[in-house]
N, C-alpha and C positions, 0 to 999 in steps of 0.2 A: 504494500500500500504506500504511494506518495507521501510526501509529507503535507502540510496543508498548508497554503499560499500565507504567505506573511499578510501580518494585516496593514490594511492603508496607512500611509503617514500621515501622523498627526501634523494639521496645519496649525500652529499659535494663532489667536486671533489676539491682537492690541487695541482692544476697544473698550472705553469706559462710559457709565452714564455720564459723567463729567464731559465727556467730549461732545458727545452724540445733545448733550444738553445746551450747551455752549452754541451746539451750529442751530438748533433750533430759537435760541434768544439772538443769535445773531440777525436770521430770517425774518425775526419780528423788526428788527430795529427799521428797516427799508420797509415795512407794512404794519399796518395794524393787523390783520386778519393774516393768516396761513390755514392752507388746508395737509394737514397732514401726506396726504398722497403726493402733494407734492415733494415735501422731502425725503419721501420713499424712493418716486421714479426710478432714478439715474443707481439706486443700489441691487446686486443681484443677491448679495450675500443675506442670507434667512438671518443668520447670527445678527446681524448689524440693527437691521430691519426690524429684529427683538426687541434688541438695545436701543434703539431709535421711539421705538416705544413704552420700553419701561424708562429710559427719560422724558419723555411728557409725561407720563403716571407721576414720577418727582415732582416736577415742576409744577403740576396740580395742586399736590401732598402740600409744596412748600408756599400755595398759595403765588404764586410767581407768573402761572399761564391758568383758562380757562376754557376747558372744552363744550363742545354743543355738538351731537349727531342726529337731524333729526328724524330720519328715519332709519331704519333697521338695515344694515350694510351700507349707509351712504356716506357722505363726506365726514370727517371728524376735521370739525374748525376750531381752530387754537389761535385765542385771542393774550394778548399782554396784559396783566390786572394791575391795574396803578396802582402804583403805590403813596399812600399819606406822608 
C-alpha cells in the first residue's frame, strides 16, 4: 500500500481585525454611507472576507459604525456614529 499524499501546505494568513477595521473607517472618511459589498468585491480570500466582517461586528460593539439591512440577504449599510 502507498503511503498517503502529504497534506497541503499550510498558507499563514496576516490579517487582523485591526486592519480589516482600519480600511473600513478609512472608506467612511471619503463617505458617509458604505455598503458592505463593496468592500468585499475586489477580495477572493473567504478568511479575509470573515475578518472583514467580524471587524464591523467590532466597530458596532464599540459603538464606532452602524448597521441597517433591510431586507433579508440584501445590502448591509454601514454608516459612521458621531461622536459627542
Amino acid at each position: 500500500v502507498p503511503p498517503p499524499p502529504p497534506p497541503p501546505a499550510v498558507v499563514p494568513r496576516l490579517i487582523t481585525l485591526d486592519e480589516r477595521a482600519g480600511i473600513i473607517r478609512a472608506a467612511l472618511v471619503d463617505t458617509p454611507v458604505v455598503v458592505l459589498q463593496d468592500l468585499l468585491d475586489d477580495l477572493s480570500d473567504r478568511v479575509v472576507v470573515a475578518v472583514t466582517f467580524l471587524a464591523m461586528l467590532e466597530l458596532v460593539k464599540g459603538r464606532e459604525l452602524s448597521v441597517e439591512q433591510e431586507t433579508p440577504f440584501g445590502p448591509i449599510v454601514c454608516r459612521s456614529v458621531a461622536r459627542p
